[in-house]
N, C-alpha and C positions, 0 to 999 in steps of 0.2 A: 400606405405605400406611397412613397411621394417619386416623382421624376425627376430625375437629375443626369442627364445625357452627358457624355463626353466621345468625343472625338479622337482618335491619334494614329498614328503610323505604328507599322510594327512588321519587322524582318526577319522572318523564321522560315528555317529550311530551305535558305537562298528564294525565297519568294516575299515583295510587299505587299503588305496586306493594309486597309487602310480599316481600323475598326469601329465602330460605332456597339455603346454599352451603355447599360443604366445604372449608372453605378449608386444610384439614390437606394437599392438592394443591397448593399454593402453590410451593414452594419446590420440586416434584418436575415440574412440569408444563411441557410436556406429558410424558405417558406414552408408552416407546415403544411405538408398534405401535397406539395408540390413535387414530386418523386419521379415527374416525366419528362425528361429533357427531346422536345423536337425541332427537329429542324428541318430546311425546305431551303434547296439548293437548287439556284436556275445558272442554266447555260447562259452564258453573254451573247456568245459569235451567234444564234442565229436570232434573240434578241436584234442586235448591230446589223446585220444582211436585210432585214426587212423594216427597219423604219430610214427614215429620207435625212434626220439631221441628229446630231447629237442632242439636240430639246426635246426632240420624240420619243429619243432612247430613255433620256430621264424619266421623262413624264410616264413612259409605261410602267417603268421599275417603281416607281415611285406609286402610282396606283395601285399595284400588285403587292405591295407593300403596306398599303394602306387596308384593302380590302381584306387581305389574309389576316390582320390583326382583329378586324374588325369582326371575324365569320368564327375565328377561334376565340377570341374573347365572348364571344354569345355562345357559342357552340361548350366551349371546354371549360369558358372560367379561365384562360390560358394568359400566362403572363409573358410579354415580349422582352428580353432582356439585352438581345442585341443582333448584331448584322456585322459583318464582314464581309469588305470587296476586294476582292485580287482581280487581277487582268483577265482571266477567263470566265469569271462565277461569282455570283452575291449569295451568300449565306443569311436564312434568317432563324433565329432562335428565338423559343420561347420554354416555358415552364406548364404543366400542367398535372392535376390530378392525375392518376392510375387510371385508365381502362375508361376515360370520359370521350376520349378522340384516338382511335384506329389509325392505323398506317392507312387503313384501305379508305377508309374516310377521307384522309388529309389526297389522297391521290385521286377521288373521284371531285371533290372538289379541287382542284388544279386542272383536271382532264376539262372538267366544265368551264372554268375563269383565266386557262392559261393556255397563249394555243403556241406554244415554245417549248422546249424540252426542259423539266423541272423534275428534281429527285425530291425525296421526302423519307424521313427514318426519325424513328423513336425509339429510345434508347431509358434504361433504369439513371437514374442521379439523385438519389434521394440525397445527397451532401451538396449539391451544388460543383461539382468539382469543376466543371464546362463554366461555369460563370465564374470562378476565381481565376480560371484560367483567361476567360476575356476584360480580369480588372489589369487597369492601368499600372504598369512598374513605375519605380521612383523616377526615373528618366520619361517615361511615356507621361507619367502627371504633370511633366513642365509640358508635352506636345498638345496634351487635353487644355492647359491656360494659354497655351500660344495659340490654339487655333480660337476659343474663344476670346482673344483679345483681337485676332487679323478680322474676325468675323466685325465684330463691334467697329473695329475703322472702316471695312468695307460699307458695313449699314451707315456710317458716319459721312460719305463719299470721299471717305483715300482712296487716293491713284497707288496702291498698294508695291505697284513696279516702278514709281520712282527712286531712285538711292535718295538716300539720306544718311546722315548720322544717328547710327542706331547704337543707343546704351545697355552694358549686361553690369550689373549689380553681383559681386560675389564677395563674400563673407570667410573670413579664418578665423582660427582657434589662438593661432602662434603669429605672433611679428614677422617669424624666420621665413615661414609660409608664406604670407605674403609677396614677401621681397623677394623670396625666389619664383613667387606666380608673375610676376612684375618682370621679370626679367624675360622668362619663357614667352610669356604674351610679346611684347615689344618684339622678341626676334620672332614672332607670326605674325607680324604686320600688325596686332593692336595695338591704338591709341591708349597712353596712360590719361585719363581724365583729373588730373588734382584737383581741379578748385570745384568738381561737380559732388553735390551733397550725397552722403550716405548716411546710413543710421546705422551705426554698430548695435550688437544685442548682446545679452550677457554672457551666452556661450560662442558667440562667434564676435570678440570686438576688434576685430581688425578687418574692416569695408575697405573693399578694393573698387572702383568703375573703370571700367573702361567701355572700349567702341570702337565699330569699323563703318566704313561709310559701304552703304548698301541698301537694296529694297528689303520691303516687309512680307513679301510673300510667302506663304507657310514653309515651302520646299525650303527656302534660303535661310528661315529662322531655324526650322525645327535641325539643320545640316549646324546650324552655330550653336546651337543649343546642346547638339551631341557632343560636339567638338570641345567646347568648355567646360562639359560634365567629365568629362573624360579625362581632361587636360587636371580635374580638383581631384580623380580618386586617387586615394594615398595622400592626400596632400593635407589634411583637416580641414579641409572648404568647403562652403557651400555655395551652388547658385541659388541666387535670389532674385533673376526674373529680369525683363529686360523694358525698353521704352525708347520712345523716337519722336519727333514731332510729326504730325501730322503732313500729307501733300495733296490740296485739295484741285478739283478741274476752275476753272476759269467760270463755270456758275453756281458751283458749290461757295466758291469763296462769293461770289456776289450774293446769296442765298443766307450764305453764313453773315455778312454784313448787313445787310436787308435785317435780319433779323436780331443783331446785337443793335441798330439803329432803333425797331421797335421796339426792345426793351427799354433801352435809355429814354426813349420821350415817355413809356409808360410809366416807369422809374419816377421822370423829372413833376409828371401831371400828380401823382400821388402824392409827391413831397408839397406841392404844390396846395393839393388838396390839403393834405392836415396843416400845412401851414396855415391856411385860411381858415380852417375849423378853430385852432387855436388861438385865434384874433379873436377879441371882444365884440360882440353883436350890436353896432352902433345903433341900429332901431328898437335896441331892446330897453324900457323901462329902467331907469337909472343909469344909464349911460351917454344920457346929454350935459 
């Protein structure tokens, strides 16, 4: 079983929901002998009343999180599949064997490790249905590569809330398509990009770019993201994914140069090196 997490937003029953899933279970699910779907639901508000900053709030959930995986995975054999947070409650689910971990089990360990108010229920799924229902839709799998790409610039150190010029890549079937997506955008305030490169493909060869100047933060991608899906259905388009340059702080880019400076002398010493290696060895026998 291998890992493979994803991320995304998700708006059901006038409620967001932000979800976290392992979708690396896709293609294997359900699992045999897994027929117990649990889960373990904690109150937020009195979590937030009793710690002092929002890094405390984290840090507990996040232990709690850790160690319940950790007590059912030894305990049950129990497989973690995912988590769901909305504004009053974080849900966590797992998978397990029949009749290995009790209700009344999962609630004496919480009474012992959780001193917050936390529900807990086990329920039959022997088809997995809880878990196809936490996979990503075709829309939600652009918010799963968007948040892994904001994550990747934040580790990078982008200032994520600078605007920039930010690029969306999408793809037709029909010329007609195009020229009429070309037209709708412009009058939404998008930028036509001509001379920026795209790769048409064999069912889709008419590439469209364009761009709007803006930050990269998830809220404001995954809001452009909907917006342009929305804007292709009906239309035989596809989106294909977006890009931006980079906006780094003032020691990042020193950090970043510092470092393209130590490659290039280490670069320049190597060339350097075989240069010298590939010269004839004047103290060597027959070479006077």
């Amino acid at each position: 079983m291998t890992d493979n997490w994803g991320f995304y937003e998700r708006r059901a029953g006038g409620e967001q929901m932000r979800v976290l899933v392992n979708i690396g279970h896709r293609a294997t699910a359900p699992l045999e002998g897994y027929t117990e779907l649990l889960s373990v639901t904690v109150n937020l508000y009195p979590v937030r009343e009793n710690t002092r900053n929002n890094r405390q709030f984290i840090i507990q959930l996040e232990e709690l999180e850790a160690k319940l995986e950790h007590w059912l995975n030894g305990t049950a054999d129990a497989v973690y599949v995912g988590r769901i947070n909305a504004a009053t409650r974080l849900e966590f689910y797992y998978y397990a064997k029949e009749g290995l971990t009790g209700g009344n089990a999962i609630r004496a360990w919480l009474d012992e490790h959780w001193p917050h108010r936390a529900q807990s229920y086990s329920k039959s799924d022997p088809e997995w249905e809880f878990y196809r229902f936490l996979m990503p839709s075709a829309l939600e799998e652009l918010f799963v590569h968007n948040a892994q790409m904001i994550y990747a610039l934040i580790h990078k150190g982008d200032k994520i809330a600078e605007p920039r010029i930010v690029y969306h890549w999408l793809l037709f079937r029909e010329a007609e398509d195009r020229v009429e997506m070309e037209e709708l955008l412009q009058s939404e305030g998008y930028a036509i990009e001509k001379g920026k490169e795209s790769k048409p493909e064999d069912d889709f060869p008419y590439p469209l770019v364009i761009s709007k100047y803006e930050d990269v933060r998830l809220d404001t991608i995954n809001a452009r993201v909907r917006e342009l899906y929305q804007l292709l259905d009906g239309r035989a388009g596809r989106y294909d994914g977006w890009g931006s340059t980079m906006r780094l702080s003032a020691a990042m880019r020193f950090r970043w140069y510092m470092k393209r400076r130590k490659e290039a002398v280490q670069s320049a010493c190597r060339r350097l090196f075989m240069r010298g290696q590939s010269q004839p060895n004047q103290n060597q026998p027959g070479n006077r």
